[in-house]
C-alpha positions as CSV (number, residue, x, y, z in Angstrom):
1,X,-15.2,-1.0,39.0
2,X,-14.7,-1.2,35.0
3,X,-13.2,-4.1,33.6
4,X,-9.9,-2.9,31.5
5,X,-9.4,-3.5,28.5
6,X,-6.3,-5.3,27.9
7,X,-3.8,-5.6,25.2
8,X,-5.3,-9.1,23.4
9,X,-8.4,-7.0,22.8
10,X,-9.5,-5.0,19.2
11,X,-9.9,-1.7,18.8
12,X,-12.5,-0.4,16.5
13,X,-11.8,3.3,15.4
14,X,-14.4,5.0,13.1
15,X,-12.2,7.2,10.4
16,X,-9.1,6.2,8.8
17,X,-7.1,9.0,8.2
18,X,-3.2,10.0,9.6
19,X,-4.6,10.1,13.5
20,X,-6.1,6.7,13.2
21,X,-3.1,5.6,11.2
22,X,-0.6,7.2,14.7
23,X,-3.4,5.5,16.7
24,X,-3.3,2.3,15.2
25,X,0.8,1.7,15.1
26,X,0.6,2.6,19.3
27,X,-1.8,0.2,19.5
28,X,-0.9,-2.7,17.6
29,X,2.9,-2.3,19.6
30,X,1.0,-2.4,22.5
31,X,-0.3,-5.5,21.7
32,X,-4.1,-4.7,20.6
33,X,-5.9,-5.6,17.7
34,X,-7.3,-2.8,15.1
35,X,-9.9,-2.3,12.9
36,X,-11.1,0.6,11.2
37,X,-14.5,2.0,9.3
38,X,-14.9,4.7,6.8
39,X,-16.4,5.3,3.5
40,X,-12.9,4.8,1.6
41,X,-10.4,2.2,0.7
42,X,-6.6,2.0,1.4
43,X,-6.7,4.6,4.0
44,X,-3.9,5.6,5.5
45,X,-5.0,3.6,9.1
46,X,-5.9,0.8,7.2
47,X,-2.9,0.1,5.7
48,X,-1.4,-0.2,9.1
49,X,-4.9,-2.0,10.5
50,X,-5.4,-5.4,11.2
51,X,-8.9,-4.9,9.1
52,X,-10.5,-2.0,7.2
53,X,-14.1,-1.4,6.5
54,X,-14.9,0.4,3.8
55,X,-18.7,1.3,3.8
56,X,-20.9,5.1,4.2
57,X,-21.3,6.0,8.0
58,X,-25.0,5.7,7.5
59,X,-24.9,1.6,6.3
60,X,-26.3,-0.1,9.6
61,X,-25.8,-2.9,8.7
62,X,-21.8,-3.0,8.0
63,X,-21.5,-0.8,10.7
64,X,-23.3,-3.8,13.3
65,X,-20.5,-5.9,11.6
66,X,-18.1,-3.6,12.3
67,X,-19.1,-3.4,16.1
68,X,-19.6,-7.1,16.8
69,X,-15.7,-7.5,15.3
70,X,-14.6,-5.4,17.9
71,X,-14.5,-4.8,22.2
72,X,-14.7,-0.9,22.0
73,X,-15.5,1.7,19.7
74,X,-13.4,5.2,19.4
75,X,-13.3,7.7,16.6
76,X,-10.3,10.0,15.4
77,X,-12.5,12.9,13.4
């Protein structure tokens, strides 16, 4: 069996654009924390998002940081 993952938690979502900001709102009135990644700043998810990374999909390292701040990963692109 898979352990849930229940509203408490953070959401990571790789892209930042009008799905991830829809995404986001359900989420954070469900309870759950969110945090988004993409190359740009003030993105329509993370204005809505409880932290936005702004760094190239190809930056390792700020991506690691990314996925260490967060308990699963999904992507909206």
């Amino acid at each position: 069996m898979t352990n849930p993952i229940l509203p408490g938690a953070t959401l990571g979502v790789l892209g930042s654009g009008q799905l991830g900001r829809m995404f986001a709102i359900a989420a954070r009135r469900l309870g759950y924390g969110v945090h988004v990644y993409s190359p740009d700043v003030n993105t329509p998810a993370g204005q809505v998002a409880d932290r936005e990374f702004a760094a190239e999909y190809d930056d390792l390292e700020q991506l690691a940081e990314f996925a260490r701040s967060v308990d699963v990963v999904t992507f909206e692109f």
